[in-house]
PyMOL Python script that loads the backbone (N, CA, C, O; Angstrom):
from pymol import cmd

cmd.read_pdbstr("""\
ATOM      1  N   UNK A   1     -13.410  30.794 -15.725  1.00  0.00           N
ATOM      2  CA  UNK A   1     -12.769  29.604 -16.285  1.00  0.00           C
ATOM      3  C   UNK A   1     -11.556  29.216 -15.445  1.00  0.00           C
ATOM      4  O   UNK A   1     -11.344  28.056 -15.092  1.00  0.00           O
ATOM      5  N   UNK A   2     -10.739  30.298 -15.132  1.00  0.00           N
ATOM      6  CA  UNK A   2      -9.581  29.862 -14.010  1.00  0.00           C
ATOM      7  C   UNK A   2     -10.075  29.209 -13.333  1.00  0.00           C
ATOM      8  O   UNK A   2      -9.848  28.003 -13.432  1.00  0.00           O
ATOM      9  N   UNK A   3     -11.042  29.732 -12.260  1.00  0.00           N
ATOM     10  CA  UNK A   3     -11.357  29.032 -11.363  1.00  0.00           C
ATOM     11  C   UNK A   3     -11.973  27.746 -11.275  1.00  0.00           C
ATOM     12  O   UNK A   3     -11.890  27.342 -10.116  1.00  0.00           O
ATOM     13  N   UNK A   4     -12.446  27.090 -11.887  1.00  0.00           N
ATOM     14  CA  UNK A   4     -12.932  26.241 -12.842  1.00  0.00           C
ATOM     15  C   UNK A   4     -11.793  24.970 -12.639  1.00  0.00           C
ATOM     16  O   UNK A   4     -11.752  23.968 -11.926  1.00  0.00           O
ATOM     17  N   UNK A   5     -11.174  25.392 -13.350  1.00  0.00           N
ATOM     18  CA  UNK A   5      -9.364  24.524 -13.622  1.00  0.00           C
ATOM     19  C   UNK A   5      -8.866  24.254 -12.169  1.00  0.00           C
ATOM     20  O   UNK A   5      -8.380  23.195 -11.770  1.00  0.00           O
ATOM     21  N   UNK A   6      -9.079  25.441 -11.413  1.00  0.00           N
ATOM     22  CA  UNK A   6      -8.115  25.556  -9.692  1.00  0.00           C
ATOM     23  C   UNK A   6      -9.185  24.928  -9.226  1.00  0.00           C
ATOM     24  O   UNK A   6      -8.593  24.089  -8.547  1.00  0.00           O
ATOM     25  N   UNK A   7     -10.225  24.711  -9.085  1.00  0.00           N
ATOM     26  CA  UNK A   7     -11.097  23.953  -8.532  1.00  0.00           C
ATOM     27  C   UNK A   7     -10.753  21.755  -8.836  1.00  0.00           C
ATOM     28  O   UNK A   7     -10.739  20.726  -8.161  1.00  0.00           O
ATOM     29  N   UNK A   8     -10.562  22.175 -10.208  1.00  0.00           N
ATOM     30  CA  UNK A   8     -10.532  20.617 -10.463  1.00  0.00           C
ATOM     31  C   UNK A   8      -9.293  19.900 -10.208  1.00  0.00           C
ATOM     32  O   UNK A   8      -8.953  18.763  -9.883  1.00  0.00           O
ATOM     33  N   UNK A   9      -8.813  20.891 -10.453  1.00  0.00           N
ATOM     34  CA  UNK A   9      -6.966  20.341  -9.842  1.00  0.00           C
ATOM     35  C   UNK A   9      -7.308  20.286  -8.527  1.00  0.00           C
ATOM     36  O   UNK A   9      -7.300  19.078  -8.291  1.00  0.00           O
ATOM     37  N   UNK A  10      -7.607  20.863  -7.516  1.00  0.00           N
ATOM     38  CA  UNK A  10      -7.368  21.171  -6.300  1.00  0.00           C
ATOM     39  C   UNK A  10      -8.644  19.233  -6.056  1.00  0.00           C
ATOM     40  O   UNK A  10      -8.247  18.608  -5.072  1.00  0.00           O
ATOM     41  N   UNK A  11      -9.197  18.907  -6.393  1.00  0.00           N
ATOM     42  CA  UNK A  11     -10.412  17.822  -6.054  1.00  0.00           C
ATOM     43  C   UNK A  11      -9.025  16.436  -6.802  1.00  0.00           C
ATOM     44  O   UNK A  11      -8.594  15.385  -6.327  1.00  0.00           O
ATOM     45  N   UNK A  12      -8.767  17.121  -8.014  1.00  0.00           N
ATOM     46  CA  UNK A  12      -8.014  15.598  -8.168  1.00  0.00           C
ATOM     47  C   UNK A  12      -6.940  15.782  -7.510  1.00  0.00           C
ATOM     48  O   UNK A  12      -6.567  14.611  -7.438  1.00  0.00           O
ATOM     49  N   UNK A  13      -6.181  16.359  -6.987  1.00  0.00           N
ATOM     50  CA  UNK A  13      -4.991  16.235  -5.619  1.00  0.00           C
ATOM     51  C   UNK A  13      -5.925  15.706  -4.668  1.00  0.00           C
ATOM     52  O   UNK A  13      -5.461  14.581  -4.488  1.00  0.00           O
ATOM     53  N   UNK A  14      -7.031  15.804  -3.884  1.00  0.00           N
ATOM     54  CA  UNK A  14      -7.964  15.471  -2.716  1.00  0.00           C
ATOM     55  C   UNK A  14      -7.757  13.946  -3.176  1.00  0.00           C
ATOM     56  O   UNK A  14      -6.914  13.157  -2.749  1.00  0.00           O
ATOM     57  N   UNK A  15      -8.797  13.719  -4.213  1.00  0.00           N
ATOM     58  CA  UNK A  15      -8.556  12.474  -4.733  1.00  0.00           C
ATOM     59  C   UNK A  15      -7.882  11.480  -4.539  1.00  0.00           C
ATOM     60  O   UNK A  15      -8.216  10.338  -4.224  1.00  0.00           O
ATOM     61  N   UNK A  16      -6.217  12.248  -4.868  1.00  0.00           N
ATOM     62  CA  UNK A  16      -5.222  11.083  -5.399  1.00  0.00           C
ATOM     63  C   UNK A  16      -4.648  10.504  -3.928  1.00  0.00           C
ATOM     64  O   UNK A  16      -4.172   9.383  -3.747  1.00  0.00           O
ATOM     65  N   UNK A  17      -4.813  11.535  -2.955  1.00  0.00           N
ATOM     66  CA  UNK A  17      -4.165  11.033  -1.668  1.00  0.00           C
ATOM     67  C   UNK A  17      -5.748  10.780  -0.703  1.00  0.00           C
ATOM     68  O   UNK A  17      -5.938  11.695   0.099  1.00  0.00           O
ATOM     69  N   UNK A  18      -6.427  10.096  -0.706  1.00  0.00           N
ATOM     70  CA  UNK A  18      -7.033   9.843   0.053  1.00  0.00           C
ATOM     71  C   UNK A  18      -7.229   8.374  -0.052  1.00  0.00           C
ATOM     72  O   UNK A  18      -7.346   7.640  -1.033  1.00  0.00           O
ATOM     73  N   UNK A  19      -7.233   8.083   1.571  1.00  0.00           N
ATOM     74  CA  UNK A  19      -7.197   6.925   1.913  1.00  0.00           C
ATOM     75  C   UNK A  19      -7.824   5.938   1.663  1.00  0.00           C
ATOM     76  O   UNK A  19      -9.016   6.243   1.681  1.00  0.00           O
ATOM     77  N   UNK A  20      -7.633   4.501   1.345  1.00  0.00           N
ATOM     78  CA  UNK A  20      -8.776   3.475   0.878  1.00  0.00           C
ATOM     79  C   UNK A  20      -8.420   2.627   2.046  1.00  0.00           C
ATOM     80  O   UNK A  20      -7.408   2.413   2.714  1.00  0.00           O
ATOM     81  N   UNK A  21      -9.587   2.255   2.026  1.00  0.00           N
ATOM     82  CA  UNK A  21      -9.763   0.407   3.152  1.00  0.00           C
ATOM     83  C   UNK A  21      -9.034  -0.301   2.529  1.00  0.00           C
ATOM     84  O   UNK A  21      -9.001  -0.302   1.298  1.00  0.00           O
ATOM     85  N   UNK A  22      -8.185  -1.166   3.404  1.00  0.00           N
ATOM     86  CA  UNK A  22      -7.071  -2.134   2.995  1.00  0.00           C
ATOM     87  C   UNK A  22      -7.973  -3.143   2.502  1.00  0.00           C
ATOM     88  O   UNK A  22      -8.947  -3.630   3.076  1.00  0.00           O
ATOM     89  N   UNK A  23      -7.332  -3.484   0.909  1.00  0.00           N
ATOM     90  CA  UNK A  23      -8.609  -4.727   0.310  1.00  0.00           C
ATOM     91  C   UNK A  23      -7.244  -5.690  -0.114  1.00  0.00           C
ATOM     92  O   UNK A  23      -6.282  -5.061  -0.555  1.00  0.00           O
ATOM     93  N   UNK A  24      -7.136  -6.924  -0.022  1.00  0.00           N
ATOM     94  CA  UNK A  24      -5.823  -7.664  -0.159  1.00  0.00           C
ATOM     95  C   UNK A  24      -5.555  -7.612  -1.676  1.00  0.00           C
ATOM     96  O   UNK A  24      -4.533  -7.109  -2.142  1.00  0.00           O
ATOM     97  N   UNK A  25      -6.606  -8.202  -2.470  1.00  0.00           N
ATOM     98  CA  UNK A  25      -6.718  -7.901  -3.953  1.00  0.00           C
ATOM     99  C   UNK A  25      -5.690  -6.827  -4.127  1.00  0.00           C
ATOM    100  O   UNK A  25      -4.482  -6.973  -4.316  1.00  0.00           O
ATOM    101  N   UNK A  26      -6.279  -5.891  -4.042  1.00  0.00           N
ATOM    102  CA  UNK A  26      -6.289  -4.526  -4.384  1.00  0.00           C
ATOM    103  C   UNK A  26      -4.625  -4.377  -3.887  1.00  0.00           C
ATOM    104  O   UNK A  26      -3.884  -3.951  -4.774  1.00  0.00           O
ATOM    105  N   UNK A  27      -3.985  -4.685  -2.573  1.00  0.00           N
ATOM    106  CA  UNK A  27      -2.862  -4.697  -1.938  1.00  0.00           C
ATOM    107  C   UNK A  27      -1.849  -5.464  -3.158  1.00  0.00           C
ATOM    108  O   UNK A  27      -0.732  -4.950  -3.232  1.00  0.00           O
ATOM    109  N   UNK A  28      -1.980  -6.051  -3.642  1.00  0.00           N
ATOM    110  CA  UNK A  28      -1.155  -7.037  -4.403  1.00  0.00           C
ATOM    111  C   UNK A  28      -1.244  -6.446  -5.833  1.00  0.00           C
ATOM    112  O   UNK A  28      -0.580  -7.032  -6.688  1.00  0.00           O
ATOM    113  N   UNK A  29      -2.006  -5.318  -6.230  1.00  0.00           N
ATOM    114  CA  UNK A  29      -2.228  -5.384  -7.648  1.00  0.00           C
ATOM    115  C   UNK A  29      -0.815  -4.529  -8.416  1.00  0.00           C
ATOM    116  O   UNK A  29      -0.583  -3.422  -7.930  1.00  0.00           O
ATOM    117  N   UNK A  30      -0.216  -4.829  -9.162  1.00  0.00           N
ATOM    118  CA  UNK A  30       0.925  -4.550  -9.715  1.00  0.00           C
ATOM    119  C   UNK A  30       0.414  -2.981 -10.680  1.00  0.00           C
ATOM    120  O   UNK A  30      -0.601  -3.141 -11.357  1.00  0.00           O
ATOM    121  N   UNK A  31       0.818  -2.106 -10.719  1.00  0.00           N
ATOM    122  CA  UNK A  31       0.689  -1.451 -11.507  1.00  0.00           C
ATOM    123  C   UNK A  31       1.777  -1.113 -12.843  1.00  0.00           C
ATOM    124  O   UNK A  31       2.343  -2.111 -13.289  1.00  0.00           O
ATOM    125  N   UNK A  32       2.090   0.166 -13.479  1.00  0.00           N
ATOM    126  CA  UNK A  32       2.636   0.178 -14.738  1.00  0.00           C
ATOM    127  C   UNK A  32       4.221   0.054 -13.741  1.00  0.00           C
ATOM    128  O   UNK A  32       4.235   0.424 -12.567  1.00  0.00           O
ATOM    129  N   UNK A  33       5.309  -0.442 -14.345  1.00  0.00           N
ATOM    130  CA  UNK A  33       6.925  -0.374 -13.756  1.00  0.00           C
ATOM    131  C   UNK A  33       6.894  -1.125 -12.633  1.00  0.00           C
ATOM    132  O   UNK A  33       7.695  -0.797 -11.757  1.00  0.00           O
ATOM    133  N   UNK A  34       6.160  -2.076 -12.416  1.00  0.00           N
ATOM    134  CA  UNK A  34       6.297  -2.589 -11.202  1.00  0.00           C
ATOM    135  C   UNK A  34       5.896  -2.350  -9.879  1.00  0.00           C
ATOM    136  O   UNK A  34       6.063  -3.109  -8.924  1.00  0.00           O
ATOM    137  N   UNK A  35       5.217  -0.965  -9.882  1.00  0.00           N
ATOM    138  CA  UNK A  35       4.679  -0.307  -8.588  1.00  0.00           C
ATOM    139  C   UNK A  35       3.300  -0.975  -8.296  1.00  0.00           C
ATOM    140  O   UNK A  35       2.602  -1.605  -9.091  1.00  0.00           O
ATOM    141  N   UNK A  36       3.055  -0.694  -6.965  1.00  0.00           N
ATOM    142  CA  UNK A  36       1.962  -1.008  -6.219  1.00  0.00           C
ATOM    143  C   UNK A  36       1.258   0.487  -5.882  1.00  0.00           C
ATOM    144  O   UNK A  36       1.647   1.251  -4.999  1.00  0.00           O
ATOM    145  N   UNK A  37       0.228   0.698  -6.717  1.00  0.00           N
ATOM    146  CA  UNK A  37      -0.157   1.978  -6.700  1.00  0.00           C
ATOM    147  C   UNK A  37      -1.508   2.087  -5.739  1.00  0.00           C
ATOM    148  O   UNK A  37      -2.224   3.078  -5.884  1.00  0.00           O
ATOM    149  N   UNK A  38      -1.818   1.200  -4.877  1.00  0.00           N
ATOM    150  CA  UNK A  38      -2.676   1.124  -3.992  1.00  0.00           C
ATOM    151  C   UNK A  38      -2.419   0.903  -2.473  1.00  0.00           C
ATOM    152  O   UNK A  38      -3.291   0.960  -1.605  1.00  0.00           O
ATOM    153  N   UNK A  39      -0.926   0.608  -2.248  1.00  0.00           N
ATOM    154  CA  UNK A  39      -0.519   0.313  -0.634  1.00  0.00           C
ATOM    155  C   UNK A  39      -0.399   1.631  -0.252  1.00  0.00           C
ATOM    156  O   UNK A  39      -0.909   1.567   0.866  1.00  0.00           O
ATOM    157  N   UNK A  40      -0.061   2.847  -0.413  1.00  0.00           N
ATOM    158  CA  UNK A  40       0.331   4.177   0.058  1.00  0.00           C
ATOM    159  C   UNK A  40      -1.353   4.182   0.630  1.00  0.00           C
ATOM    160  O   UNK A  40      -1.817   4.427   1.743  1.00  0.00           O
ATOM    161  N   UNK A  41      -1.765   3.939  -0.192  1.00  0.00           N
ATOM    162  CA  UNK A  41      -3.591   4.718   0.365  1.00  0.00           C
ATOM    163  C   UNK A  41      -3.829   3.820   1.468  1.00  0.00           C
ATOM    164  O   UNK A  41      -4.302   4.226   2.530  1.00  0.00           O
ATOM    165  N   UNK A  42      -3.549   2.733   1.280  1.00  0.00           N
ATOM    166  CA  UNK A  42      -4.151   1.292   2.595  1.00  0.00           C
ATOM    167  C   UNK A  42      -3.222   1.884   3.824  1.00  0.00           C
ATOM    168  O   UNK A  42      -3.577   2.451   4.858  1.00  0.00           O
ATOM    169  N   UNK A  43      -2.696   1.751   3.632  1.00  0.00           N
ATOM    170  CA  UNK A  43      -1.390   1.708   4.621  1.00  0.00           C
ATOM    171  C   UNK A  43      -1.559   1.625   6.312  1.00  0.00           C
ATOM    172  O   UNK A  43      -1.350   0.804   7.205  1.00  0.00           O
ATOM    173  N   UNK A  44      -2.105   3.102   6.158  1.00  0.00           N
ATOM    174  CA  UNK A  44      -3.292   3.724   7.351  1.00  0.00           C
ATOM    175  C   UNK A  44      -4.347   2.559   8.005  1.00  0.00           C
ATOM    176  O   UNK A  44      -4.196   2.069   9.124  1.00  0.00           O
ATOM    177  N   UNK A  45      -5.437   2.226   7.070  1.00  0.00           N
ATOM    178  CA  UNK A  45      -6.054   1.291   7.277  1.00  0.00           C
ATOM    179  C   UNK A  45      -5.447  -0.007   7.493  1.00  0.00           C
ATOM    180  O   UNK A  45      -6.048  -0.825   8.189  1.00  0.00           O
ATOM    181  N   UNK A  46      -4.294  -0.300   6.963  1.00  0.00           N
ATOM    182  CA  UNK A  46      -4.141  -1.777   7.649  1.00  0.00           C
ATOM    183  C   UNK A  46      -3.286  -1.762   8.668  1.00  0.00           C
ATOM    184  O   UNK A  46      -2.914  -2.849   9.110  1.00  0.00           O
ATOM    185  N   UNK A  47      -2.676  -0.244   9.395  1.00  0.00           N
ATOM    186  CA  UNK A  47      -2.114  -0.507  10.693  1.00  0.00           C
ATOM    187  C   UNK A  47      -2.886  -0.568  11.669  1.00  0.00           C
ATOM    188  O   UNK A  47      -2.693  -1.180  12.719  1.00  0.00           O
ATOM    189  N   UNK A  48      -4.381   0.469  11.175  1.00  0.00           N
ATOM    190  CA  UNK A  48      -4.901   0.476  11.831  1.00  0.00           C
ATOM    191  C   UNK A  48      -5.855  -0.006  12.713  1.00  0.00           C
ATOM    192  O   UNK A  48      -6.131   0.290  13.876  1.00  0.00           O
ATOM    193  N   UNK A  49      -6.535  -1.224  11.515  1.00  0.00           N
ATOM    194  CA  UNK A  49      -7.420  -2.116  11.279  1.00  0.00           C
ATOM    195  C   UNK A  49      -7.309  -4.092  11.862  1.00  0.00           C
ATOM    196  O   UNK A  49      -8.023  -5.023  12.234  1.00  0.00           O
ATOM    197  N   UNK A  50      -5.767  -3.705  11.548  1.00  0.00           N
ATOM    198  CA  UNK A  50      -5.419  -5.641  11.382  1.00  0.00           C
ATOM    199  C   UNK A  50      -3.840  -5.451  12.266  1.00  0.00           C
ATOM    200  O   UNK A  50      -2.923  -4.644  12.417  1.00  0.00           O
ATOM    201  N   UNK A  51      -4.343  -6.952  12.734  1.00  0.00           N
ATOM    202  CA  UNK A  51      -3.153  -7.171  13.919  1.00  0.00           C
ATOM    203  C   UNK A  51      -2.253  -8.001  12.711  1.00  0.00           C
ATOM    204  O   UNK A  51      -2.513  -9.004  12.047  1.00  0.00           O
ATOM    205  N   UNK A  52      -0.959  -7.002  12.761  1.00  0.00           N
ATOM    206  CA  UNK A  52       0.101  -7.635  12.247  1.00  0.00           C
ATOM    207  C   UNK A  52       1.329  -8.171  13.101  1.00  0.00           C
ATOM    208  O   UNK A  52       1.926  -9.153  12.660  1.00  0.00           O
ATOM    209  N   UNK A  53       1.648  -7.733  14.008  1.00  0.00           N
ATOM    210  CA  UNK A  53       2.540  -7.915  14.890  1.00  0.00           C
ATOM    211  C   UNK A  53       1.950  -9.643  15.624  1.00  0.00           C
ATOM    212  O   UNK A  53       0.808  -9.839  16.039  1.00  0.00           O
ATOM    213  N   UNK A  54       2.830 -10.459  15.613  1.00  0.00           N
ATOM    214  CA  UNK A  54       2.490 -11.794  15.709  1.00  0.00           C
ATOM    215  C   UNK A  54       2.264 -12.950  14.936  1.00  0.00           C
ATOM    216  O   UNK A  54       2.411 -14.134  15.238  1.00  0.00           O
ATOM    217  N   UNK A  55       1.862 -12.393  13.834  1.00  0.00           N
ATOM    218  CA  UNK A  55       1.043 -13.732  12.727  1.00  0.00           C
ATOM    219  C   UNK A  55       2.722 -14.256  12.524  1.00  0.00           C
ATOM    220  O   UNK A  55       3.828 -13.717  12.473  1.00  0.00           O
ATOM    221  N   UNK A  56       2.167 -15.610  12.450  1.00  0.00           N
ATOM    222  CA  UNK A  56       3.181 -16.551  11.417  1.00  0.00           C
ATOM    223  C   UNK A  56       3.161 -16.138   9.951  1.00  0.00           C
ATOM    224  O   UNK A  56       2.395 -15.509   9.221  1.00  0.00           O
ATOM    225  N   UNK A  57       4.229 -16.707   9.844  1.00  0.00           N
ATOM    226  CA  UNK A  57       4.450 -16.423   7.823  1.00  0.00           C
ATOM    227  C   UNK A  57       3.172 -17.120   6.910  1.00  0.00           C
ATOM    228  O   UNK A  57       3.013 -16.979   5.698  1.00  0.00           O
ATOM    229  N   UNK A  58       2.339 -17.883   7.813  1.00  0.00           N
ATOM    230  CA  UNK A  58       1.584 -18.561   6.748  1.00  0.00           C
ATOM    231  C   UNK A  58       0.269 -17.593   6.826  1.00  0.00           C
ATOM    232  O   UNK A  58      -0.579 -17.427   5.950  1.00  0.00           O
ATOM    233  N   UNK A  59       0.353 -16.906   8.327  1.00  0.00           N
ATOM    234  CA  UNK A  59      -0.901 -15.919   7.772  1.00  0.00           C
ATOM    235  C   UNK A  59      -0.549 -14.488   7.430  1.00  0.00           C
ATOM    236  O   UNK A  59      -1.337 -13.542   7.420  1.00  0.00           O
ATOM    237  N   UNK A  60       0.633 -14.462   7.176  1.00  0.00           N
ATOM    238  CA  UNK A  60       1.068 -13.004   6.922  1.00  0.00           C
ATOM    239  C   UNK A  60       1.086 -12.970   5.171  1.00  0.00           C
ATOM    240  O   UNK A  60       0.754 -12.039   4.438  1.00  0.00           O
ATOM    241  N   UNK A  61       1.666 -14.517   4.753  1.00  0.00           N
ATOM    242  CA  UNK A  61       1.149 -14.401   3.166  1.00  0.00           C
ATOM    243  C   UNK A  61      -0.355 -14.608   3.135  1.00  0.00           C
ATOM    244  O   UNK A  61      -0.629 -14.525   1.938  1.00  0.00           O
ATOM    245  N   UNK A  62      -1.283 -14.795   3.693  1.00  0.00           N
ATOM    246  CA  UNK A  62      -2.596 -15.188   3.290  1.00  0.00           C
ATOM    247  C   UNK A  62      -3.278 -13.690   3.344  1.00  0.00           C
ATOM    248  O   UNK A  62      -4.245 -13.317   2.680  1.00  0.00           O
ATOM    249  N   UNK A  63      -2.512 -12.914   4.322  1.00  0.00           N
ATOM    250  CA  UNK A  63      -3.083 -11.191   4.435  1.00  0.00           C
ATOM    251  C   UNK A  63      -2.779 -10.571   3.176  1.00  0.00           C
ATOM    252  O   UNK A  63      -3.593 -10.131   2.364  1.00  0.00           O
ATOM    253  N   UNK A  64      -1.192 -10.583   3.075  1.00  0.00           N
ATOM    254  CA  UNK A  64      -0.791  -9.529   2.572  1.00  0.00           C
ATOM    255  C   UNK A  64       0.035  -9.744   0.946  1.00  0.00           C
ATOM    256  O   UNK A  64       0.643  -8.907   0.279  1.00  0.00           O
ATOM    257  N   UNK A  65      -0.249 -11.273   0.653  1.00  0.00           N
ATOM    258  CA  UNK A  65       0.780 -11.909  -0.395  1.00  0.00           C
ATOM    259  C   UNK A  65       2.122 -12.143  -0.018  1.00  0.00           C
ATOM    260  O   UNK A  65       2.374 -12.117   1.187  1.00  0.00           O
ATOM    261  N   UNK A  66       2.898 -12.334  -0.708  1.00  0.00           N
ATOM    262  CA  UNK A  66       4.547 -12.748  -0.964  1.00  0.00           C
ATOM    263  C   UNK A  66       5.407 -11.332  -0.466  1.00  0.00           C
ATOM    264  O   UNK A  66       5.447 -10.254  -1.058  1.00  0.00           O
ATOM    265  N   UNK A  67       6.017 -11.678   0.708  1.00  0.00           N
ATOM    266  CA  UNK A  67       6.925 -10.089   0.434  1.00  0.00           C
ATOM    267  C   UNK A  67       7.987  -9.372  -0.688  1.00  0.00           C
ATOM    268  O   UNK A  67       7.719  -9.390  -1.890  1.00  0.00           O
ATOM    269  N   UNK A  68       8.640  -9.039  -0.406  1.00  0.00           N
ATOM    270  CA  UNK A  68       9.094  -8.797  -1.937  1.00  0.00           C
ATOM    271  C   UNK A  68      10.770  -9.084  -0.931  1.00  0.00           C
ATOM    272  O   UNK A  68      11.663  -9.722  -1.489  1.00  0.00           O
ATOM    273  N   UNK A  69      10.882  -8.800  -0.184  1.00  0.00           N
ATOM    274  CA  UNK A  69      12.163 -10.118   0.563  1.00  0.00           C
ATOM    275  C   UNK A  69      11.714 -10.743   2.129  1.00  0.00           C
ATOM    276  O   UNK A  69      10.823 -10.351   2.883  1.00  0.00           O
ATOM    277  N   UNK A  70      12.532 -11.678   2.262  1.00  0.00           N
ATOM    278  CA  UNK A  70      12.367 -11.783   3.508  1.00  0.00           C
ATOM    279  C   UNK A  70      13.419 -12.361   4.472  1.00  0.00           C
ATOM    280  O   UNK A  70      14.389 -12.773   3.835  1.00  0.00           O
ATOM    281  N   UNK A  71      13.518 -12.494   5.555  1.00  0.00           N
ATOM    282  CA  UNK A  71      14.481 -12.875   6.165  1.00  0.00           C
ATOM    283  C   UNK A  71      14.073 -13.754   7.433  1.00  0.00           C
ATOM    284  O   UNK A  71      13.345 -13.241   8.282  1.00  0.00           O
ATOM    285  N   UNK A  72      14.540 -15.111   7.588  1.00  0.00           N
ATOM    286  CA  UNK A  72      14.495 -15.993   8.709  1.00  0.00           C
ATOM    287  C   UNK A  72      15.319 -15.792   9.553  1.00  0.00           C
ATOM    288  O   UNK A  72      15.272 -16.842  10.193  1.00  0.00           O
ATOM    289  N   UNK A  73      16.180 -15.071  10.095  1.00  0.00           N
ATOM    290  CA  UNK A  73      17.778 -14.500  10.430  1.00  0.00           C
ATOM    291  C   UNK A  73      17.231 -13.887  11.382  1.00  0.00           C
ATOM    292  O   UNK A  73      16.224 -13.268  11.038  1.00  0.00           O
ATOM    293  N   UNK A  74      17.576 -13.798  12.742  1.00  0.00           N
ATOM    294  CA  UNK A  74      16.856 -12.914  13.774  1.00  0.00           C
ATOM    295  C   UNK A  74      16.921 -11.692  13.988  1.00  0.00           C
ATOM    296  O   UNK A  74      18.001 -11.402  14.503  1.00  0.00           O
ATOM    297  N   UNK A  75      16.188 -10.744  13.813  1.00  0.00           N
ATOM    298  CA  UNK A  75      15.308 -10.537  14.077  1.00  0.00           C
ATOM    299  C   UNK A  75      14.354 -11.201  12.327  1.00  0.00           C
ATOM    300  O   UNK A  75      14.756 -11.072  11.171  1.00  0.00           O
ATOM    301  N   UNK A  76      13.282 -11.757  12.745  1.00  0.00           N
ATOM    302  CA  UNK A  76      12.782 -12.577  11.495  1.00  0.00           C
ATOM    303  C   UNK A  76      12.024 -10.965  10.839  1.00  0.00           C
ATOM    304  O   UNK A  76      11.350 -10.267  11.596  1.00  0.00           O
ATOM    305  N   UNK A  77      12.247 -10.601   9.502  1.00  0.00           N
ATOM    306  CA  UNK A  77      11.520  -9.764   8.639  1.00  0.00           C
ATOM    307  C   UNK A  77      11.318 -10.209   7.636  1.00  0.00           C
ATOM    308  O   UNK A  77      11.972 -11.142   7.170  1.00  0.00           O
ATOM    309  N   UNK A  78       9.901  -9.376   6.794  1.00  0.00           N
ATOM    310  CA  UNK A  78       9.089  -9.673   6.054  1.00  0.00           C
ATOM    311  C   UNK A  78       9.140  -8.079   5.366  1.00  0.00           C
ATOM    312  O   UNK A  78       9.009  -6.998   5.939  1.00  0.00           O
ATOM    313  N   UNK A  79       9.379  -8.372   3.943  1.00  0.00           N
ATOM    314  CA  UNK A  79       9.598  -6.296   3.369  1.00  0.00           C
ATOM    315  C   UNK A  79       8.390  -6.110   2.164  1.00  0.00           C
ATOM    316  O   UNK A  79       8.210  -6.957   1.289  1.00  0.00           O
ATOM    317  N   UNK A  80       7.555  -4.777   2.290  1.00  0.00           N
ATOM    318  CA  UNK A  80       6.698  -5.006   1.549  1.00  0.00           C
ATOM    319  C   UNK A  80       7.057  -3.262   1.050  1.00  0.00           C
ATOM    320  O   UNK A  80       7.013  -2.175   1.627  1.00  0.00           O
ATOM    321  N   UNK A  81       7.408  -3.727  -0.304  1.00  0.00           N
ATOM    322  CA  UNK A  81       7.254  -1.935  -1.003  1.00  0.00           C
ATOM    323  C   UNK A  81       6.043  -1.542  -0.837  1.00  0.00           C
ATOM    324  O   UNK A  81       5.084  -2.271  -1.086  1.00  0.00           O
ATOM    325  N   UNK A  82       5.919  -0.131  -0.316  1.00  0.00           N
ATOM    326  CA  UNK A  82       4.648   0.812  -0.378  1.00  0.00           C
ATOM    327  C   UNK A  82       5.107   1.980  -1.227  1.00  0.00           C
ATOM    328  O   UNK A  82       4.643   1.759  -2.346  1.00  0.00           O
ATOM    329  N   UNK A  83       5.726   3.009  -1.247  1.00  0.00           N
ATOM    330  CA  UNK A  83       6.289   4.016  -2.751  1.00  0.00           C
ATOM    331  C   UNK A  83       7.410   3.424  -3.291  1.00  0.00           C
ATOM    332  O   UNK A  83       8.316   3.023  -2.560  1.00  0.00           O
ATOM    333  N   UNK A  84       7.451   3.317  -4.589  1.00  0.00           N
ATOM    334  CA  UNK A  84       8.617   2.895  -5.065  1.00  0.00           C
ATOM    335  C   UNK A  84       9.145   4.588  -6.045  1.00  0.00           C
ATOM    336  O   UNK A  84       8.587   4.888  -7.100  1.00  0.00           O
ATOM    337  N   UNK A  85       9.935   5.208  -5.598  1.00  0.00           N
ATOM    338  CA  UNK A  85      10.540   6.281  -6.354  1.00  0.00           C
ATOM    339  C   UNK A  85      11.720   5.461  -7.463  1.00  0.00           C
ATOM    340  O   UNK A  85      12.629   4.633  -7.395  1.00  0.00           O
ATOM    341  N   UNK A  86      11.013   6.312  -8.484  1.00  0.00           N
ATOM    342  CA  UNK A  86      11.654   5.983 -10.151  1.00  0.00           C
ATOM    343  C   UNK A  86      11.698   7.437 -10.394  1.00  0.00           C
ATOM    344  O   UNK A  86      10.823   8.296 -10.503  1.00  0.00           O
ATOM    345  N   UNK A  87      12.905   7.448 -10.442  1.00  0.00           N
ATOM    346  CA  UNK A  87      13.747   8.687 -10.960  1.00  0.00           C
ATOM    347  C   UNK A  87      13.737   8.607 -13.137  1.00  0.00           C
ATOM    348  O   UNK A  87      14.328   9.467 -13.790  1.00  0.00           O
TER     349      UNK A  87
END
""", "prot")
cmd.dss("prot")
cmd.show_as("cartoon", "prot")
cmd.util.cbc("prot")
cmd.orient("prot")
């Protein structure tokens, strides 16, 4: 029976951190407190996958949604929470 338990724990840790294909939906979906409980897993996949470096703002919201700030001020940035720690 221990083993049993150490087995299933040990598959839902595998689980919880493994990587998903960046899906934009899915990138934007709000979870409970405000978190985005699906960018940590993409993350990988969309550095890896999609040219971000270059796009204008009109295709950087059409990728990735609304940033959560941004700045026209040079150097121009765009900020997208991926973990949000809540203490």
């Amino acid at each position: 029976m221990r083993i049993l338990v150490i087995a299933v724990l040990v598959l839902f840790v595998c689980a919880c951190k493994q990587d998903k294909k960046f899906q934009e939906e899915a990138w934007n979906e709000k979870g409970d407190l405000g978190i985005y409980p699906n960018r940590e897993k993409m993350l990988k996949d969309l550095m890896s996958h999609h040219q971000l470096i270059g796009l204008n703002y009109k295709q950087l919201i059409k990728l990735l949604g609304e940033p959560e700030k941004f700045s026209d001020k040079e150097p121009i940035t765009a900020t997208y929470n991926i973990v949000t720690d809540i203490d």
